[in-house]
mmJSON file of the N, C-alpha and C atoms, coordinates in Angstrom:
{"data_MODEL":{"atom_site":{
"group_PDB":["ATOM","ATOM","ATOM","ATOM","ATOM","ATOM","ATOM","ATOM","ATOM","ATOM","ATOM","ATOM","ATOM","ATOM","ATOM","ATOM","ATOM","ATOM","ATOM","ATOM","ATOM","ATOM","ATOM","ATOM","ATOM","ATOM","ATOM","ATOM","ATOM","ATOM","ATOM","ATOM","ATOM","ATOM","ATOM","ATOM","ATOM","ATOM","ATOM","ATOM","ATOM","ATOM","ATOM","ATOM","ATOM","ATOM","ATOM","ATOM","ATOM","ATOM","ATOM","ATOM","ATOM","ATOM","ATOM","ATOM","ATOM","ATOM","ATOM","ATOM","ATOM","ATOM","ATOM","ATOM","ATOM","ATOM","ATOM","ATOM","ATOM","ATOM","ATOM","ATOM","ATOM","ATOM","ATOM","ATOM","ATOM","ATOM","ATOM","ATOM","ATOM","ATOM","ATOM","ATOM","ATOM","ATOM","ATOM","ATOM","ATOM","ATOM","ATOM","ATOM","ATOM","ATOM","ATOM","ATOM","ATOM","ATOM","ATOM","ATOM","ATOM","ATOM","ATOM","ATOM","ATOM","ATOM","ATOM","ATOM","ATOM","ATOM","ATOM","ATOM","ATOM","ATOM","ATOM","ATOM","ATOM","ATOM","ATOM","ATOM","ATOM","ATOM","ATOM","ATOM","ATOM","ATOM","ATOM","ATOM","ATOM","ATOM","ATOM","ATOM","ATOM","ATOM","ATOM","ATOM","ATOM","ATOM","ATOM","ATOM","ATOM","ATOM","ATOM","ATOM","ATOM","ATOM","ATOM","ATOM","ATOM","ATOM","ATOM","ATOM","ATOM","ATOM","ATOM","ATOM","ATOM","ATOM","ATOM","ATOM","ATOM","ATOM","ATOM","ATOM","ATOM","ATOM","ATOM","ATOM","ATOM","ATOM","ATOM","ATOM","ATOM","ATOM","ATOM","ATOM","ATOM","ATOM","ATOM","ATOM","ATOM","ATOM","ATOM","ATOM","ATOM","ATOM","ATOM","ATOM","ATOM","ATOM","ATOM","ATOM","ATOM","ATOM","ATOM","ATOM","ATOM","ATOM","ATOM","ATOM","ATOM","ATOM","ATOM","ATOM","ATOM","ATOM","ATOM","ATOM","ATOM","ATOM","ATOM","ATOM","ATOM","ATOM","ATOM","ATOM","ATOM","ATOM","ATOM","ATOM","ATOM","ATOM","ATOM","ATOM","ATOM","ATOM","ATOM","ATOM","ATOM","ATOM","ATOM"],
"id":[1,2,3,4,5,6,7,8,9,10,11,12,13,14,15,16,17,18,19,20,21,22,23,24,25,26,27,28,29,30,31,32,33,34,35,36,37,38,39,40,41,42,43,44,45,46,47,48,49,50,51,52,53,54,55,56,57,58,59,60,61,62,63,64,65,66,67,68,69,70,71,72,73,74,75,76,77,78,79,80,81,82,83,84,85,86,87,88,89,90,91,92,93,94,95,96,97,98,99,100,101,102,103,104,105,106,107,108,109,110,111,112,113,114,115,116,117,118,119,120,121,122,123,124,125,126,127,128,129,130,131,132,133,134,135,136,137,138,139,140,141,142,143,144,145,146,147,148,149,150,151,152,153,154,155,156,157,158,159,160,161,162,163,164,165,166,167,168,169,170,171,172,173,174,175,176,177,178,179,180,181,182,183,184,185,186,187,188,189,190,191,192,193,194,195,196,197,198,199,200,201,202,203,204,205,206,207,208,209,210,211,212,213,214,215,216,217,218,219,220,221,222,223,224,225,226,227,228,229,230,231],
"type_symbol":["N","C","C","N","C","C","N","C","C","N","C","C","N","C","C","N","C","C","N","C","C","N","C","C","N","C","C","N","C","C","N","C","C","N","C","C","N","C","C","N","C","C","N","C","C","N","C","C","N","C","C","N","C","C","N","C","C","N","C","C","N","C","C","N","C","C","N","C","C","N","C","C","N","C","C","N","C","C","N","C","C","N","C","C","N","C","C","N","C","C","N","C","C","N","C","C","N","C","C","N","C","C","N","C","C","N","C","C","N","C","C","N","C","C","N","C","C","N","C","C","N","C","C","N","C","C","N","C","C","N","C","C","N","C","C","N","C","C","N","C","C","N","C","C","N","C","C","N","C","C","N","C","C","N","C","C","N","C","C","N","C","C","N","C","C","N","C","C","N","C","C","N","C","C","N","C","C","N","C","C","N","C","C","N","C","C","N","C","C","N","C","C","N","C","C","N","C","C","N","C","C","N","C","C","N","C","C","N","C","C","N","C","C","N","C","C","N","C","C","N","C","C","N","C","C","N","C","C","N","C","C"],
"label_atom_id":["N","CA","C","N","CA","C","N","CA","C","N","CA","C","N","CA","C","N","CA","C","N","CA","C","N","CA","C","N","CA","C","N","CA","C","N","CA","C","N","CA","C","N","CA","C","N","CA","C","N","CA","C","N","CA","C","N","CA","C","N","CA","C","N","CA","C","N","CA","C","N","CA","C","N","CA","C","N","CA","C","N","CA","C","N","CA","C","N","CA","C","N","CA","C","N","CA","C","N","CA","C","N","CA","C","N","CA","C","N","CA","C","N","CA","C","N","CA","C","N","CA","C","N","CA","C","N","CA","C","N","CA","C","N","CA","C","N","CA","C","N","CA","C","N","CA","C","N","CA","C","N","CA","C","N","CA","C","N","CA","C","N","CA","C","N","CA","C","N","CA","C","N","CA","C","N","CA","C","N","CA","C","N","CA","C","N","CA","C","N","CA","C","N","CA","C","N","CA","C","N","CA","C","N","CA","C","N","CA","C","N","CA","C","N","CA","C","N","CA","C","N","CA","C","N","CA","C","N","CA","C","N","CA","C","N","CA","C","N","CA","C","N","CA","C","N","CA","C","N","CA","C","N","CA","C","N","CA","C","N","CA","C","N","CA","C","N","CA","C"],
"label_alt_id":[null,null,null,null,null,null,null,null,null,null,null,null,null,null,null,null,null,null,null,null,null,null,null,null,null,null,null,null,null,null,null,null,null,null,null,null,null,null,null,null,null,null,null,null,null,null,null,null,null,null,null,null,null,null,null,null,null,null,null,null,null,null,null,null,null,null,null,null,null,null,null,null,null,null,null,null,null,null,null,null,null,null,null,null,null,null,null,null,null,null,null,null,null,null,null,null,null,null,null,null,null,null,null,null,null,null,null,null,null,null,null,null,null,null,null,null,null,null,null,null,null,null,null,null,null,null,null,null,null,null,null,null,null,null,null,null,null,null,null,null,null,null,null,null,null,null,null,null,null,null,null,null,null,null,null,null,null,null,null,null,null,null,null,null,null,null,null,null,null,null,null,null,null,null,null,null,null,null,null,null,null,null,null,null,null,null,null,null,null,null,null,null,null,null,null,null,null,null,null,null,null,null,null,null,null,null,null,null,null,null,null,null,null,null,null,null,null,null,null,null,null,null,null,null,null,null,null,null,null,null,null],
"label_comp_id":["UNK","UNK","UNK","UNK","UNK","UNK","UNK","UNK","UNK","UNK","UNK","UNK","UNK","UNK","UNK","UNK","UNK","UNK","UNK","UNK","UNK","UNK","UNK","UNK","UNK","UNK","UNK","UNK","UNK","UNK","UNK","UNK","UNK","UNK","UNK","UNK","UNK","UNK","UNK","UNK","UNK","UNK","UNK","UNK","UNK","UNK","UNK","UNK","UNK","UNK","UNK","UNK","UNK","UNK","UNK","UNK","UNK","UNK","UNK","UNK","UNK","UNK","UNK","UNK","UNK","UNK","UNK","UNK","UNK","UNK","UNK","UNK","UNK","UNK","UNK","UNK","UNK","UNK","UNK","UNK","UNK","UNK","UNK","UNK","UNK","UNK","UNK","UNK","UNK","UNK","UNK","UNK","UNK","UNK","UNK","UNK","UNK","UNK","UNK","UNK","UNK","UNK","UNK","UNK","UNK","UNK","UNK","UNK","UNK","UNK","UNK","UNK","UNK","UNK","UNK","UNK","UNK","UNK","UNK","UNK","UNK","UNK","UNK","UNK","UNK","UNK","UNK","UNK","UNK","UNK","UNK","UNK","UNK","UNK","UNK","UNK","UNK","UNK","UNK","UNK","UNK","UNK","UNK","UNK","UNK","UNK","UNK","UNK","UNK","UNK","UNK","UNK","UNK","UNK","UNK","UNK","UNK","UNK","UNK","UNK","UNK","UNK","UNK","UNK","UNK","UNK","UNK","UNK","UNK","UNK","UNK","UNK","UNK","UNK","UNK","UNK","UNK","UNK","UNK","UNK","UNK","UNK","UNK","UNK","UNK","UNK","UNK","UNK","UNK","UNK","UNK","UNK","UNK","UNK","UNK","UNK","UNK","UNK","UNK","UNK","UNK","UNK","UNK","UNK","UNK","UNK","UNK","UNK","UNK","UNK","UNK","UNK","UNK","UNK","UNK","UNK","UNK","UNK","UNK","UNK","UNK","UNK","UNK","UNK","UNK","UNK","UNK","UNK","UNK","UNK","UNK"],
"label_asym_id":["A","A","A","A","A","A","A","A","A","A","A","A","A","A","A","A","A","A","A","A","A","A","A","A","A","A","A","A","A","A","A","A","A","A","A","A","A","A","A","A","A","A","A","A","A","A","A","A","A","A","A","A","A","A","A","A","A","A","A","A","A","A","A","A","A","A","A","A","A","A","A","A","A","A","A","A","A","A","A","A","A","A","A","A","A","A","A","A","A","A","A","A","A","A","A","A","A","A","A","A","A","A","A","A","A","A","A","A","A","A","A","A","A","A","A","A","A","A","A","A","A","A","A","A","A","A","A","A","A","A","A","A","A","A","A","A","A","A","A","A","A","A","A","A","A","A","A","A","A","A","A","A","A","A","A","A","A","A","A","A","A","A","A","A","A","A","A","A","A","A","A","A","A","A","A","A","A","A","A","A","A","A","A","A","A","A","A","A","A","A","A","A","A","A","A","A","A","A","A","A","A","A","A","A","A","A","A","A","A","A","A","A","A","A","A","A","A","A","A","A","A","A","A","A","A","A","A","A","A","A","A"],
"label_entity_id":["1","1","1","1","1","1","1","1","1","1","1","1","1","1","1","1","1","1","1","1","1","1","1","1","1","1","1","1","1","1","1","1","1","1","1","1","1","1","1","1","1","1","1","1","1","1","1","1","1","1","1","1","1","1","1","1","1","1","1","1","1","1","1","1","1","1","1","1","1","1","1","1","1","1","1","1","1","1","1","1","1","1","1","1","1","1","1","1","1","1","1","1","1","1","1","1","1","1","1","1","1","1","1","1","1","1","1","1","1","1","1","1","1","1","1","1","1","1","1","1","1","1","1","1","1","1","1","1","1","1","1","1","1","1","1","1","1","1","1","1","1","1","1","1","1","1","1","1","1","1","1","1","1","1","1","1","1","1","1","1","1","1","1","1","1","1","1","1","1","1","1","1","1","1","1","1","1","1","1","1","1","1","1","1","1","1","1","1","1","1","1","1","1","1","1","1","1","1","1","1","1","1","1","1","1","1","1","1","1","1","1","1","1","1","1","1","1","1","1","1","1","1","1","1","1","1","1","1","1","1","1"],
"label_seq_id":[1,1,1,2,2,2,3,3,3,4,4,4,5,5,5,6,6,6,7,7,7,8,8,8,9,9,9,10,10,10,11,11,11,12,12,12,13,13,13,14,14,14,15,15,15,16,16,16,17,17,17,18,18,18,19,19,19,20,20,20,21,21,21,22,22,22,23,23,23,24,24,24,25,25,25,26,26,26,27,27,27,28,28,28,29,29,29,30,30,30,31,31,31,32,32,32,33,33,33,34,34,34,35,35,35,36,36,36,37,37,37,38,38,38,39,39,39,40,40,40,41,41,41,42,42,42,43,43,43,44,44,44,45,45,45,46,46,46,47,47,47,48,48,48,49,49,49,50,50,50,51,51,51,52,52,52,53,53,53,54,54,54,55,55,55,56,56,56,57,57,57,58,58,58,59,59,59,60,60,60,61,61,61,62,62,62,63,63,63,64,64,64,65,65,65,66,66,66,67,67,67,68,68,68,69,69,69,70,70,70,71,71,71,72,72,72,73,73,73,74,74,74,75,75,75,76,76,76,77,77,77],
"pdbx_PDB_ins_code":[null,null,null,null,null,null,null,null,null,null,null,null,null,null,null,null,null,null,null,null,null,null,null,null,null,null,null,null,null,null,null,null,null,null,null,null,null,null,null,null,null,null,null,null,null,null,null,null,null,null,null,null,null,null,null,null,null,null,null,null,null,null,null,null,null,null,null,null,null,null,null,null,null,null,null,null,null,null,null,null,null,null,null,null,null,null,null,null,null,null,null,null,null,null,null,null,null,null,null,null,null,null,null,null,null,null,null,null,null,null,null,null,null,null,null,null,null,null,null,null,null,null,null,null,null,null,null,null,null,null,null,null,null,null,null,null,null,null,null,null,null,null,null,null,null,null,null,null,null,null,null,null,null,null,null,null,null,null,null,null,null,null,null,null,null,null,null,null,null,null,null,null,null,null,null,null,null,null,null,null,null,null,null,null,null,null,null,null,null,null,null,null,null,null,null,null,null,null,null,null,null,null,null,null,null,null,null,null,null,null,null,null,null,null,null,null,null,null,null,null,null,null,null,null,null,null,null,null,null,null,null],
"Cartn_x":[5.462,4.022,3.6,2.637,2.142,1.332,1.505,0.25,-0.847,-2.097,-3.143,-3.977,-3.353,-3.986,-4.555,-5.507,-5.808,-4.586,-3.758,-2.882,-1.659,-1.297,-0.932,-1.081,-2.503,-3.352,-3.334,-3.479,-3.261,-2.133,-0.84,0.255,0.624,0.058,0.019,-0.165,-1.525,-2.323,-1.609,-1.274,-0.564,0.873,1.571,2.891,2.939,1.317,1.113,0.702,0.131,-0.099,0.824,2.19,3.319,4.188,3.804,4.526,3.973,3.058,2.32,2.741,2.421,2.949,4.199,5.364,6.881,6.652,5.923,5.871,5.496,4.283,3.675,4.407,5.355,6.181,7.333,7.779,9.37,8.807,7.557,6.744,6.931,6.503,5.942,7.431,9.067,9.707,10.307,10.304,10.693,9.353,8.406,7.901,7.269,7.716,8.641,7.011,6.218,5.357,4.694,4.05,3.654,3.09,1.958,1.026,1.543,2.517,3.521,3.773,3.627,4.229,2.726,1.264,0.283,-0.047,-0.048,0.224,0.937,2.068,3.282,2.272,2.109,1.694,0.453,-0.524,-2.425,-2.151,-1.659,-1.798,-0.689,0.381,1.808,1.753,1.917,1.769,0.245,-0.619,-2.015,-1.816,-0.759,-1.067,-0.362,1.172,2.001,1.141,0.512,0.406,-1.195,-1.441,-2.778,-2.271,-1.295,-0.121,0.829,0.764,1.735,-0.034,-0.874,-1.979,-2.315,-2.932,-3.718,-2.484,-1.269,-0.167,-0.473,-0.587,-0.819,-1.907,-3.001,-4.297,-4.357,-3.547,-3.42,-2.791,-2.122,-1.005,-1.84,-2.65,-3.878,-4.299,-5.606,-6.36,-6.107,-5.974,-5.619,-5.137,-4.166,-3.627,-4.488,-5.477,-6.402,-7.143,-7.937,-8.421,-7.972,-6.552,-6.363,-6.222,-5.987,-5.879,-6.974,-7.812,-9.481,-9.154,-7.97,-8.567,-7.422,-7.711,-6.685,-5.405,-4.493,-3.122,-2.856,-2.617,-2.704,-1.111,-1.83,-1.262,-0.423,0.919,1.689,1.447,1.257,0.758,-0.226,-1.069,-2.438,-3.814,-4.835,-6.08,-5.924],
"Cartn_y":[18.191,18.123,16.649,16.07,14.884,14.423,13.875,12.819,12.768,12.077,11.946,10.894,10.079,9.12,7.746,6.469,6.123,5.2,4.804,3.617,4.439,5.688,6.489,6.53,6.979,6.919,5.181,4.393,2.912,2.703,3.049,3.062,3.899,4.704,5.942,4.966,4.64,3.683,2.572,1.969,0.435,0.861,1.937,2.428,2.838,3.164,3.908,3.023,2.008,0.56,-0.007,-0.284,-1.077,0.189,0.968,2.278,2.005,2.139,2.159,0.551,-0.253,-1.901,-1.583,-1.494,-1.021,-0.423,0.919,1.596,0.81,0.422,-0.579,-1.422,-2.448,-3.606,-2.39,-1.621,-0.751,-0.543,-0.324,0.088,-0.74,-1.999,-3.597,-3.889,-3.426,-4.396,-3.175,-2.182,-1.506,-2.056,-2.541,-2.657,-3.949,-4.166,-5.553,-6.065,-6.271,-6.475,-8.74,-9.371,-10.41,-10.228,-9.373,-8.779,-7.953,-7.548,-6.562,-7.289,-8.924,-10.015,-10.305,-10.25,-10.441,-8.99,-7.958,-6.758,-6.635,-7.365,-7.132,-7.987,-9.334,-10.148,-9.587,-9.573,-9.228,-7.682,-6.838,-4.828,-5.164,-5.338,-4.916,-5.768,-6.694,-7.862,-7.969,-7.647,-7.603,-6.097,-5.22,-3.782,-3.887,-4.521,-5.378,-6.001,-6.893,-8.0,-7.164,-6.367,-5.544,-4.572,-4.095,-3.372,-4.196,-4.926,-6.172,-6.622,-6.663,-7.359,-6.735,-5.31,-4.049,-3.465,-3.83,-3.327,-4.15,-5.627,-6.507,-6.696,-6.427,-5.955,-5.255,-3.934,-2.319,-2.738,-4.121,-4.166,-4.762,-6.073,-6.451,-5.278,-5.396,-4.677,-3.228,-2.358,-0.899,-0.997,-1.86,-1.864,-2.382,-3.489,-3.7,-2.881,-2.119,-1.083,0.642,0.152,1.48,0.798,-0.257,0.278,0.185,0.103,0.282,2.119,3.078,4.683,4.472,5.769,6.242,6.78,6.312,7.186,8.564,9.47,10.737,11.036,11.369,11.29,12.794,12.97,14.167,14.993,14.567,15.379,15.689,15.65,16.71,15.218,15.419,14.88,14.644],
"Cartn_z":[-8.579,-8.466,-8.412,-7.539,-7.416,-8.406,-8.91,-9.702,-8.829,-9.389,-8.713,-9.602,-10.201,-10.795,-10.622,-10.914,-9.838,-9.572,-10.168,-9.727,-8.874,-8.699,-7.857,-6.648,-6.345,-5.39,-4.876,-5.369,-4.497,-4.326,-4.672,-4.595,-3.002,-3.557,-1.849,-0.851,-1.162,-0.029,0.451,-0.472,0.31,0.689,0.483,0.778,2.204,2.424,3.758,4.689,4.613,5.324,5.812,4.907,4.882,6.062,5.649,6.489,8.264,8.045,9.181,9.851,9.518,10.107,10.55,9.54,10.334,11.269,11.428,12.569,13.892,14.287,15.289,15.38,14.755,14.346,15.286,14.596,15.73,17.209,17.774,19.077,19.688,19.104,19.471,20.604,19.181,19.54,21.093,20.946,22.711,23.903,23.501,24.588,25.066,26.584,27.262,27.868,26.992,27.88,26.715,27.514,26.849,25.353,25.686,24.619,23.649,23.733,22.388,21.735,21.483,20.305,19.608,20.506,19.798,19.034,19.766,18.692,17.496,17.938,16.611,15.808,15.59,14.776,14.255,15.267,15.022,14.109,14.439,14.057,12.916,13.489,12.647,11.053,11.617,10.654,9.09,10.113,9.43,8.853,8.795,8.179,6.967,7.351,6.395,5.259,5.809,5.172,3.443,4.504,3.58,2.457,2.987,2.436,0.886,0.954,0.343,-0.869,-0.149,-1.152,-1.448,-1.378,-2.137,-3.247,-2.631,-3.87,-4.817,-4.666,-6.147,-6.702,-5.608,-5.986,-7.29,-6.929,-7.693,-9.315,-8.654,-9.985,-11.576,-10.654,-11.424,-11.898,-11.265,-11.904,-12.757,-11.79,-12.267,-13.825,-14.132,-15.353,-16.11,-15.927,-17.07,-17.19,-16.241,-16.578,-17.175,-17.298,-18.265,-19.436,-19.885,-20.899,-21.931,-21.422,-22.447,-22.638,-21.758,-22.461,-23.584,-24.185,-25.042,-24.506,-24.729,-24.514,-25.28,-24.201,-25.199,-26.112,-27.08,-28.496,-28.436,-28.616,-28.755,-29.928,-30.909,-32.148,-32.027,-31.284,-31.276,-32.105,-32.056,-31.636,-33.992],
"occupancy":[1.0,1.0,1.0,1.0,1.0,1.0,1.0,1.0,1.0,1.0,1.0,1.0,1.0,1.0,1.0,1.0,1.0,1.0,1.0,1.0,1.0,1.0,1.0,1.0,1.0,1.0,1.0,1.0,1.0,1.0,1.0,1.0,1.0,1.0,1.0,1.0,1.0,1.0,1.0,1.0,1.0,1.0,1.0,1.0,1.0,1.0,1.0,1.0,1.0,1.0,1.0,1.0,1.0,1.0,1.0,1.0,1.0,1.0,1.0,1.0,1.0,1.0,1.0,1.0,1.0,1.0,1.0,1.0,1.0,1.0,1.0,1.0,1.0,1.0,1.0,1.0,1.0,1.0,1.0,1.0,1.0,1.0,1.0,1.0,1.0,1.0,1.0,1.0,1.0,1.0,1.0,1.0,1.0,1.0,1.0,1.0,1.0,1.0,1.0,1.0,1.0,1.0,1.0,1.0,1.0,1.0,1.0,1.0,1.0,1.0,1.0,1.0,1.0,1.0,1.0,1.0,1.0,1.0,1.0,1.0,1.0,1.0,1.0,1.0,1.0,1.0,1.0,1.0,1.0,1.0,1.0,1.0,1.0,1.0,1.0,1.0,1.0,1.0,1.0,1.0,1.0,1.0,1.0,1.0,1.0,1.0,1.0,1.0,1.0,1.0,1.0,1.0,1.0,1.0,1.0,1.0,1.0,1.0,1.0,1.0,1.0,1.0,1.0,1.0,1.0,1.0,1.0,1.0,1.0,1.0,1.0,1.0,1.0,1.0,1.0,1.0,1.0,1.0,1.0,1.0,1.0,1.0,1.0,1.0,1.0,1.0,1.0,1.0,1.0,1.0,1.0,1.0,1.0,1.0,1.0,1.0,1.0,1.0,1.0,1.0,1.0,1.0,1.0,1.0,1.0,1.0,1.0,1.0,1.0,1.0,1.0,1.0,1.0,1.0,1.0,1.0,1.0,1.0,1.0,1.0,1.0,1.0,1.0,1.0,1.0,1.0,1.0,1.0,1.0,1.0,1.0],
"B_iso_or_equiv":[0.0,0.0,0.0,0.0,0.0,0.0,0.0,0.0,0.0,0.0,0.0,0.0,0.0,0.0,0.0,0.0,0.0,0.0,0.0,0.0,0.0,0.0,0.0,0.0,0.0,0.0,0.0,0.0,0.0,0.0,0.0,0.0,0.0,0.0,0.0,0.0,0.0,0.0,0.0,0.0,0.0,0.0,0.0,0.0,0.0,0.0,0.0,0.0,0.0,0.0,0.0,0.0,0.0,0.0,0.0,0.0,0.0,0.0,0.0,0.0,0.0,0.0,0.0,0.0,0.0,0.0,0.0,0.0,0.0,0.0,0.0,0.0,0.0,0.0,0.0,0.0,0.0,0.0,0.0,0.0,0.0,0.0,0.0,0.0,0.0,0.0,0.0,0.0,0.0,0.0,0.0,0.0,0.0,0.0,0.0,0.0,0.0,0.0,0.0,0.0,0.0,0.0,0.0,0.0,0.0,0.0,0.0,0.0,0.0,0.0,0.0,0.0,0.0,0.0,0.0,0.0,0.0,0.0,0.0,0.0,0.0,0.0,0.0,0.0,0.0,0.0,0.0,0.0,0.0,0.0,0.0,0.0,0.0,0.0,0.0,0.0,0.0,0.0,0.0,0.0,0.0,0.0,0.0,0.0,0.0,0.0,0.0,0.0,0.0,0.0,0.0,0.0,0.0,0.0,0.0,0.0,0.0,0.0,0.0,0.0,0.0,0.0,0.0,0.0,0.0,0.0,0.0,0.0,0.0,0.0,0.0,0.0,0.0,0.0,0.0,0.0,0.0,0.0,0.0,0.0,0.0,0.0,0.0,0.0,0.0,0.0,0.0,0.0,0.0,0.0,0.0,0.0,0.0,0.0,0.0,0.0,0.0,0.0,0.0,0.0,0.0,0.0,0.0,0.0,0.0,0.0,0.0,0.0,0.0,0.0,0.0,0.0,0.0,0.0,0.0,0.0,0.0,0.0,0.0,0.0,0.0,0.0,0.0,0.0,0.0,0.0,0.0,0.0,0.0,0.0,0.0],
"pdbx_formal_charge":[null,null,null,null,null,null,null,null,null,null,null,null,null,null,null,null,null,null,null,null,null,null,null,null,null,null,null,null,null,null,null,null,null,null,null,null,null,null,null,null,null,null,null,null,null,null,null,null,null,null,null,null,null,null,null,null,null,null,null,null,null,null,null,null,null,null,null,null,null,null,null,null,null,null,null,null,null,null,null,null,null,null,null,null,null,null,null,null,null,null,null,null,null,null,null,null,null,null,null,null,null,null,null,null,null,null,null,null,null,null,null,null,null,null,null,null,null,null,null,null,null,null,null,null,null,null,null,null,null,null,null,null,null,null,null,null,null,null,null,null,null,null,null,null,null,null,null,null,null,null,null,null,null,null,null,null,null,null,null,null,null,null,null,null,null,null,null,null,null,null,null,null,null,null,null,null,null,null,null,null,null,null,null,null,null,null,null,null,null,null,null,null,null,null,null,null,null,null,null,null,null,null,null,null,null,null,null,null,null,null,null,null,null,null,null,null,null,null,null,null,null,null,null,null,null,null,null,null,null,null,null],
"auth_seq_id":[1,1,1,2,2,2,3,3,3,4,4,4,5,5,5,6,6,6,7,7,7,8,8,8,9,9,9,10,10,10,11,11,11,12,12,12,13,13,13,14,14,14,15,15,15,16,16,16,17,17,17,18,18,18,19,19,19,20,20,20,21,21,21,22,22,22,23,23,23,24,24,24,25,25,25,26,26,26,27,27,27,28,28,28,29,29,29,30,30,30,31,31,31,32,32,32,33,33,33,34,34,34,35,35,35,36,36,36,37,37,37,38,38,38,39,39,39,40,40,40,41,41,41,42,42,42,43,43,43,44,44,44,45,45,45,46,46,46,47,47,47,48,48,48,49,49,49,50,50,50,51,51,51,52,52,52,53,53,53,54,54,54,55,55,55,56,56,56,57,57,57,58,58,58,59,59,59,60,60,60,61,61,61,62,62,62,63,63,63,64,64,64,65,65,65,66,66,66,67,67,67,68,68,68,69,69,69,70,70,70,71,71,71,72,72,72,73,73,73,74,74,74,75,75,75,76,76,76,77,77,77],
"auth_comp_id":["UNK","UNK","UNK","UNK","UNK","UNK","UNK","UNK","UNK","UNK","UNK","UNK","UNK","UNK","UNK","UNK","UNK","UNK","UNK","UNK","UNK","UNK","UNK","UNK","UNK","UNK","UNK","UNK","UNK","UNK","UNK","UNK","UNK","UNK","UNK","UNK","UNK","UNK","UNK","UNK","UNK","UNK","UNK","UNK","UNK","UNK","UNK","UNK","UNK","UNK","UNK","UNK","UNK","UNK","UNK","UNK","UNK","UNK","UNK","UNK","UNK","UNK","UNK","UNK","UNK","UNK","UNK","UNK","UNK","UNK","UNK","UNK","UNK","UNK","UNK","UNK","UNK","UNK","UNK","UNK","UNK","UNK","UNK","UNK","UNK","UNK","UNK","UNK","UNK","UNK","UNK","UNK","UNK","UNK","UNK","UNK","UNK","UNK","UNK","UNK","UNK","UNK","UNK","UNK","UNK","UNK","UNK","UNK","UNK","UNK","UNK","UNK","UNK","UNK","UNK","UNK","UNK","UNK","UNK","UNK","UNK","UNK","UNK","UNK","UNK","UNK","UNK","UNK","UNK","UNK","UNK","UNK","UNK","UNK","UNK","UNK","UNK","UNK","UNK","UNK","UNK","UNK","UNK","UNK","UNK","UNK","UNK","UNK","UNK","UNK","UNK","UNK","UNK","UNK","UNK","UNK","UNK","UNK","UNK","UNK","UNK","UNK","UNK","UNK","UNK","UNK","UNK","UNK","UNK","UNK","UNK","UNK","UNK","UNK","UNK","UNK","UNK","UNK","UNK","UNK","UNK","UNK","UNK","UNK","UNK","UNK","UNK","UNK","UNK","UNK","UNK","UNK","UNK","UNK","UNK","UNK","UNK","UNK","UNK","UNK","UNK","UNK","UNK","UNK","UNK","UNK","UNK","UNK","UNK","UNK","UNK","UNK","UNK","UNK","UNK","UNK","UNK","UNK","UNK","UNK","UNK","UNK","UNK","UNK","UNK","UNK","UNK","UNK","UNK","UNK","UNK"],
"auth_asym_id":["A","A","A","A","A","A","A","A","A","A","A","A","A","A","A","A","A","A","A","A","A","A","A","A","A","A","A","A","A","A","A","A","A","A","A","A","A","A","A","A","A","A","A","A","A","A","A","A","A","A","A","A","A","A","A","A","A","A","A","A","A","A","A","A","A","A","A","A","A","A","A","A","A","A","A","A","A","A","A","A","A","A","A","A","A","A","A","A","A","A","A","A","A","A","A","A","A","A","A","A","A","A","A","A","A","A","A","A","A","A","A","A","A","A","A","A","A","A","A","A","A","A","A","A","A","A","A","A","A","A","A","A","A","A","A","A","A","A","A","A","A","A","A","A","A","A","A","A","A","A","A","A","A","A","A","A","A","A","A","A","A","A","A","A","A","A","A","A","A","A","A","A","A","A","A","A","A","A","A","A","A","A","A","A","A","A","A","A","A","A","A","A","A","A","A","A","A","A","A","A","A","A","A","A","A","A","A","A","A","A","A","A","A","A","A","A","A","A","A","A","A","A","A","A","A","A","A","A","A","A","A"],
"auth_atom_id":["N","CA","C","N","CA","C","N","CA","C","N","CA","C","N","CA","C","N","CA","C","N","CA","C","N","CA","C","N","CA","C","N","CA","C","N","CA","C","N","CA","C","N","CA","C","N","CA","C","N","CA","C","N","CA","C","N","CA","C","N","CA","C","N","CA","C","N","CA","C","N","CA","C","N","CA","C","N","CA","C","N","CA","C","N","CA","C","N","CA","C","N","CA","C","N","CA","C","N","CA","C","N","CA","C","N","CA","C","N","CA","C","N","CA","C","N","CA","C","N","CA","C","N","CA","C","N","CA","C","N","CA","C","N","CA","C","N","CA","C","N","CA","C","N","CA","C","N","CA","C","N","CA","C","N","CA","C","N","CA","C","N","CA","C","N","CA","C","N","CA","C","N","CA","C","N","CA","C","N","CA","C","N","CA","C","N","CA","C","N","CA","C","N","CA","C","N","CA","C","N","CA","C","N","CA","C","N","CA","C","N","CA","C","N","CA","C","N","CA","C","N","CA","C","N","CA","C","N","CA","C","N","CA","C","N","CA","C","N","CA","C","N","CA","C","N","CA","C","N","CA","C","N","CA","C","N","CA","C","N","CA","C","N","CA","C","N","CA","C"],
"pdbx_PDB_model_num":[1,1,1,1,1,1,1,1,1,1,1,1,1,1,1,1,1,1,1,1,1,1,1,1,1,1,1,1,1,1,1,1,1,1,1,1,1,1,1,1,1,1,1,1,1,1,1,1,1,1,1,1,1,1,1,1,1,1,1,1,1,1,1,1,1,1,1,1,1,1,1,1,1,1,1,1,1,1,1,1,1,1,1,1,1,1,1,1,1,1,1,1,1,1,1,1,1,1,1,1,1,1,1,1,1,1,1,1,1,1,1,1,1,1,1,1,1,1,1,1,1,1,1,1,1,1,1,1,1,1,1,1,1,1,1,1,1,1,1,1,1,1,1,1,1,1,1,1,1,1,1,1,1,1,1,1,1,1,1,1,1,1,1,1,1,1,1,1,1,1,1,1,1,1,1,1,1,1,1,1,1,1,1,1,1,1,1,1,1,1,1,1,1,1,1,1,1,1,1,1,1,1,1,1,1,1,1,1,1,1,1,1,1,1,1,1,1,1,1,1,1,1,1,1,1,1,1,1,1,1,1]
}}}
C-alpha cells in the first residue's frame, strides 16, 4: 500500500521530473537533428535539474515542518 504523506508525495514529484528529463535526454540522443542538443539541454536538463532541487527543497523544509506534530505513540494516547 502507498503512503500518501506530504514528504512522499514530493518525493513522487521530483522522482517523476528526474524520470521524465532521462526520458527527453534518451529521445534527444536518437534524434540527428541540430536542435535535439538545445532540447536535450533547454527540456531534458531543466526537468533534471527541477527534479534534483524540489528533492532538496522537500528535504528542507518538509522535515521542519513535521516535526512541530506529535509522533504517534504505540501505547495508546
Amino acid at each position: 500500500m502507498l503512503r500518501s504523506g506530504p514528504m512522499d508525495r514530493r518525493l513522487q514529484t521530483s522522482g517523476l521530473l528526474l524520470i521524465l528529463g532521462l526520458l527527453v535526454e534518451g529521445f534527444c540522443l536518437l534524434w540527428a537533428r541540430p536542435i535535439a542538443f538545445v532540447v536535450l539541454l533547454g527540456l531534458g536538463g531543466g526537468m533534471i535539474a527541477s527534479g534534483v532541487l524540489f528533492f532538496l527543497y522537500s528535504l528542507l523544509f518538509v522535515a521542519h515542518s513535521s516535526k512541530d506534530e506529535k509522533p504517534n505513540d504505540p501505547r495508546g494516547p
